[in-house]
KEDREN-741838 format. One record per residue: residue number from 1; x, y, z of N, C-alpha, C in turn; residue in one letter. Coordinates in nm, 3 decimals, decimal comma. Layout:
N
{NUM; {X; Y; Z}; {X; Y; Z}; {X; Y; Z}; "a"}
...
This chain:
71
{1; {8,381; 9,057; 11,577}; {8,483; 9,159; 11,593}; {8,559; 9,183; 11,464}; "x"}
{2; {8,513; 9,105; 11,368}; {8,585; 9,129; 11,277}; {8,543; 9,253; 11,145}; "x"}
{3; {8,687; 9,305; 11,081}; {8,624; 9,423; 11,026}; {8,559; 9,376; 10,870}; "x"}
{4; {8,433; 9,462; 10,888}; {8,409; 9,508; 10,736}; {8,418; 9,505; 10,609}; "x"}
{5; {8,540; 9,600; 10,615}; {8,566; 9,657; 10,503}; {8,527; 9,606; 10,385}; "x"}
{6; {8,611; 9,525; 10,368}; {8,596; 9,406; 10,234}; {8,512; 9,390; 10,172}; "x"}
{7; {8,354; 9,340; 10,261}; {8,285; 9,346; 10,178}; {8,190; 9,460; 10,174}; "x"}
{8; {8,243; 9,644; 10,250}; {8,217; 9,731; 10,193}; {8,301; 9,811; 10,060}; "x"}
{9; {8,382; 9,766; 10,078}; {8,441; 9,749; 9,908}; {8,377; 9,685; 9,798}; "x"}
{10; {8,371; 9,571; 9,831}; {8,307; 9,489; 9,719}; {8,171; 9,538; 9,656}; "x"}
{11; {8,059; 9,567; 9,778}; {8,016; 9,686; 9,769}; {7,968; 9,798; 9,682}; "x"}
{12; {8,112; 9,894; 9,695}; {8,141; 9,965; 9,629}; {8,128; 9,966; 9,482}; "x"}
{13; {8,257; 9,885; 9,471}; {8,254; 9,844; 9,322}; {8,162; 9,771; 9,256}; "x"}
{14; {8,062; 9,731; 9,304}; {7,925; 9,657; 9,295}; {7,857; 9,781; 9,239}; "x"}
{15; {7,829; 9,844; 9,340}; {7,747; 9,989; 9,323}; {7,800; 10,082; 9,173}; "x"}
{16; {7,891; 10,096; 9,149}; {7,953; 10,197; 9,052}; {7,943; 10,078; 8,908}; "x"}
{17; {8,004; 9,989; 8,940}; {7,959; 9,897; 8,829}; {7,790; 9,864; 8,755}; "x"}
{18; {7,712; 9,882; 8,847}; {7,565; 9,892; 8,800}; {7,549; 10,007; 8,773}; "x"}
{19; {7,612; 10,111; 8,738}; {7,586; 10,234; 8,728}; {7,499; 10,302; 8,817}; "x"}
{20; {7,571; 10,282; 8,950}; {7,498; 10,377; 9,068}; {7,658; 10,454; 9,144}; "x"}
{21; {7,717; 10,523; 9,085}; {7,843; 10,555; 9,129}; {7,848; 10,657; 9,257}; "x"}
{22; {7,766; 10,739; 9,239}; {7,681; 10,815; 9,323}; {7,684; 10,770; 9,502}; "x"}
{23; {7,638; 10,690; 9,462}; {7,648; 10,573; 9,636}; {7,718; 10,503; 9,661}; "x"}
{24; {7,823; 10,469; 9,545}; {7,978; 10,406; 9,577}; {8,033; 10,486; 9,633}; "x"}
{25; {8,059; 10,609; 9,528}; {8,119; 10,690; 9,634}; {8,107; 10,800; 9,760}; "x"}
{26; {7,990; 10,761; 9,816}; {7,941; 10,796; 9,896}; {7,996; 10,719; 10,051}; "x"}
{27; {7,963; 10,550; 9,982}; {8,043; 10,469; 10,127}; {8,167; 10,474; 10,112}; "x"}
{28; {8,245; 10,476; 9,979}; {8,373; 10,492; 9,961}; {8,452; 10,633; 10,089}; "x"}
{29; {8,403; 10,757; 10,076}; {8,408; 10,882; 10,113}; {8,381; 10,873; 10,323}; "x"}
{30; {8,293; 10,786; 10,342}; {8,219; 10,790; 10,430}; {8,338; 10,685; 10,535}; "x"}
{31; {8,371; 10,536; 10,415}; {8,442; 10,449; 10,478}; {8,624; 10,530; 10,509}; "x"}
{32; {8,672; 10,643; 10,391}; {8,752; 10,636; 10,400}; {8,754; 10,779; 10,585}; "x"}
{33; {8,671; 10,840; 10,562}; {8,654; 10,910; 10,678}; {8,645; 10,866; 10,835}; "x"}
{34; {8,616; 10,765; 10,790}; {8,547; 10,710; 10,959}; {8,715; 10,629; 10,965}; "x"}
{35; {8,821; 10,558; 10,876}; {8,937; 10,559; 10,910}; {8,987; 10,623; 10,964}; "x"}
{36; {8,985; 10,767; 10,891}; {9,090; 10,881; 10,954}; {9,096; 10,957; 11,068}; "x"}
{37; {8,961; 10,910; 11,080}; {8,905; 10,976; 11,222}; {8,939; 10,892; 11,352}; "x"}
{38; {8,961; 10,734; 11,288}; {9,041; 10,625; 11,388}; {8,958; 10,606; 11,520}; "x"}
{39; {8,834; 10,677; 11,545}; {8,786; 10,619; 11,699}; {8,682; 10,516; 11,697}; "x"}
{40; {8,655; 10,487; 11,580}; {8,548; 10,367; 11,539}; {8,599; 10,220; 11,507}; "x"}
{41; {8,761; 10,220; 11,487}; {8,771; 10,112; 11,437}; {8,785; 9,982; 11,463}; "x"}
{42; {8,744; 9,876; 11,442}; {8,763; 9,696; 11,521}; {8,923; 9,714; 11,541}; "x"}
{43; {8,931; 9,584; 11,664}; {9,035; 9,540; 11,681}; {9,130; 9,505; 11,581}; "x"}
{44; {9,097; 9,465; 11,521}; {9,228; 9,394; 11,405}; {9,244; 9,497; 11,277}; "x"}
{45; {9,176; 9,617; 11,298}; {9,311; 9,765; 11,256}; {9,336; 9,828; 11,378}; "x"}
{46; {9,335; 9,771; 11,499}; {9,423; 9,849; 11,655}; {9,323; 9,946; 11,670}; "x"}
{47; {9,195; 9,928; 11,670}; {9,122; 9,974; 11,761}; {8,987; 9,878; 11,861}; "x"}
{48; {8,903; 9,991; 11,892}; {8,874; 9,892; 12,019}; {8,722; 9,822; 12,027}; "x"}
{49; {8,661; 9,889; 11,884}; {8,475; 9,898; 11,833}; {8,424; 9,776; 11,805}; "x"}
{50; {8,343; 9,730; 11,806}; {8,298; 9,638; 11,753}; {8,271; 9,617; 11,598}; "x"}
{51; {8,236; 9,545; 11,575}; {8,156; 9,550; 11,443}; {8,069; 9,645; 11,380}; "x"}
{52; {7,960; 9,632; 11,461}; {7,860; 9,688; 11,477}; {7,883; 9,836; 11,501}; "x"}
{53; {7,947; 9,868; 11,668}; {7,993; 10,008; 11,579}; {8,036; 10,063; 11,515}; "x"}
{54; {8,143; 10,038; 11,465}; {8,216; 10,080; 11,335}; {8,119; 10,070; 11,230}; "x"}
{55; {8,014; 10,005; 11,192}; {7,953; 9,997; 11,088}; {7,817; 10,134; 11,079}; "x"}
{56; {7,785; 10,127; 11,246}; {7,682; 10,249; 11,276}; {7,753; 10,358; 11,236}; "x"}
{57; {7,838; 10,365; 11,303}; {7,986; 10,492; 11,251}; {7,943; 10,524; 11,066}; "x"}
{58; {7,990; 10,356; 10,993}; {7,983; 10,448; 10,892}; {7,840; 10,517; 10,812}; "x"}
{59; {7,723; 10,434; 10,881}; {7,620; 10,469; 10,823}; {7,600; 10,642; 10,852}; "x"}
{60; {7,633; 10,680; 11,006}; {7,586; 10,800; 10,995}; {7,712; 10,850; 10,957}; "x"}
{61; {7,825; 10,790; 10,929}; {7,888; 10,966; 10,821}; {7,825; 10,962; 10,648}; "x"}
{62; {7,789; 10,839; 10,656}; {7,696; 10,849; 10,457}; {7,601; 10,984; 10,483}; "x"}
{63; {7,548; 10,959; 10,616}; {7,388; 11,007; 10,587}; {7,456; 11,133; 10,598}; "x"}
{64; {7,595; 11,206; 10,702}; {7,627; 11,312; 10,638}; {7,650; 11,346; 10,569}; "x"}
{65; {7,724; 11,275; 10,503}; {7,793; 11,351; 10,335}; {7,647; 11,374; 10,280}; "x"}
{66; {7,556; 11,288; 10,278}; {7,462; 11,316; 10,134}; {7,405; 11,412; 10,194}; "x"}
{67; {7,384; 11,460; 10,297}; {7,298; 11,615; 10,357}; {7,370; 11,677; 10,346}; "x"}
{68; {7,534; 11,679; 10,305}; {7,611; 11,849; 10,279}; {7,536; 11,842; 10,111}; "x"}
{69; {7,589; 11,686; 10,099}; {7,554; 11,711; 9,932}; {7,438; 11,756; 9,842}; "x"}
{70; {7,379; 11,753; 9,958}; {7,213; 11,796; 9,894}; {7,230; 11,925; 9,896}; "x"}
{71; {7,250; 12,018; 10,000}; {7,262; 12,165; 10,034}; {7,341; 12,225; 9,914}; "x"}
């Protein structure tokens, strides 16, 4: 039940540091969306998802952004 984030941050800055910035900020964009949208999130930021969903959550908003981004 516990969240994420952290080490999709770490992640992040993993990704942009090897010079793949591209896909940092892609989960960056993706992670900060699926916040704001608030219906995905684990218990311990006061919501009600699991792990697992919240994490499916963010995979398919990546796979959206990069299909606007391609267009």
């Amino acid at each position: 039940m516990a969240n994420p984030s952290a080490l999709l941050f770490s992640g992040i800055n993993m990704l942009r540091t090897i010079g793949l910035p591209r896909f940092g900020d892609l989960i960056a964009e993706a992670t900060s969306n699926v916040y704001t949208e608030g219906k995905f999130l684990t218990k311990d930021v006061g919501g009600n998802s699991t792990t697992t969903e919240f994490t499916k959550r963010i995979i398919k908003e990546i796979e959206d952004l990069d299909n606007k981004k391609k267009k």
